[in-house]
Structure formats: structure tokens, C-alpha cells
N, C-alpha and C positions, 0 to 999 in steps of 0.2 A: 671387655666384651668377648673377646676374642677365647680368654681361658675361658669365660663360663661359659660357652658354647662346646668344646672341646671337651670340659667335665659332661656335659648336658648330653653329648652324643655319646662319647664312653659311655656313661652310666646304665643308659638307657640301649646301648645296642647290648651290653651284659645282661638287662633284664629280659628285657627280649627273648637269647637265648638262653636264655635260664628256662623264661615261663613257658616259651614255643619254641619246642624243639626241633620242631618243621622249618621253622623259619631263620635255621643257623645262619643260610647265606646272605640275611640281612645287614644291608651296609646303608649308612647314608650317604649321599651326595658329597662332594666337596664344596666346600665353602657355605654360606649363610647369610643369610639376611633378616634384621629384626623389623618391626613397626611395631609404632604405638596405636592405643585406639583409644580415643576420645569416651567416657562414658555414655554419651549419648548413640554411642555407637557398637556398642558391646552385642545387641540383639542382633544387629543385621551380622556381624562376625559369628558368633556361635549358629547362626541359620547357615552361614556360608559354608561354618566347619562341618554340619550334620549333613551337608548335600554337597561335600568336597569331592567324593568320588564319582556321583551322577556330574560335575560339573566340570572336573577333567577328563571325561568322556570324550567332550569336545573342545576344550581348550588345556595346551598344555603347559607346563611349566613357565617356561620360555618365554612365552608368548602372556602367560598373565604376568610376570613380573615384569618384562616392557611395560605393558600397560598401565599398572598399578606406578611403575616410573614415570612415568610419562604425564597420566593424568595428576600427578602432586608436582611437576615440574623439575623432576630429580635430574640432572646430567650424570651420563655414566658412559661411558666405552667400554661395549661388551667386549674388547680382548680382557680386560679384569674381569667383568663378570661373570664370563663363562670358563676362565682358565686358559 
């Protein structure tokens, strides 16, 4: 998982700047997190994706991936997860 992630942000920060040149200084975050989604759940994800930016207005990163941990019952110690 770990190389396809790594290909997956190379890739993608080259196209990036390639297609916006404005947006050279574009870096992503360190480290990653995957989930799955249930087909019956595909529409509420794509709603969530189309209204990601009104919706970390007020909640941020951080603070949704606790929750989304927390509500599935994932154990983690943010010194790994935050670096």
C-alpha cells in the first residue's frame, strides 16, 4: 500500500504542476490513510466529496479522521499518526 500511495502522490503532484502552474508550491501532507466503502454507501461518499470544501470550513482534518477512528472503533496513538 505503501508504494502505491507514494507512486499515487508523485504522480499526481507532477500533473499538477504541469496543468497549474500557479499551484507549483503544491505538496501533500505526510503520510496516508485508506478506507473502504461499502457499495451501499458510495452516494453518501461522493455527496461528501462534492461538499468537502464547505465541510472543512468547519471541521478540520484532524479532528475528522479521530472521529471517523473512533466511530469504527479503530485504536491508534496519534504520536504515529500525526508524525
Amino acid at each position: 500500500m505503501m508504494d502505491l500511495v507514494k507512486t499515487l502522490k508523485g504522480n499526481s503532484s507532477r500533473w499538477i504542476s504541469l496543468e497549474f502552474p500557479e499551484l507549483r508550491q503544491f505538496q501533500w501532507q505526510k503520510g496516508y490513510a485508506a478506507f473502504s466503502v461499502s457499495p451501499q454507501n458510495v452516494s453518501d461518499v461522493a455527496h461528501y466529496i462534492r461538499r468537502q470544501k464547505e465541510h472543512h470550513q468547519s471541521t478540520d482534518f484532524k479532528n475528522e479522521l479521530r472521529t471517523l477512528l473512533s466511530n469504527h472503533g479503530v485504536e491508534y496513538n496519534e504520536a504515529y499518526v500525526w508524525g
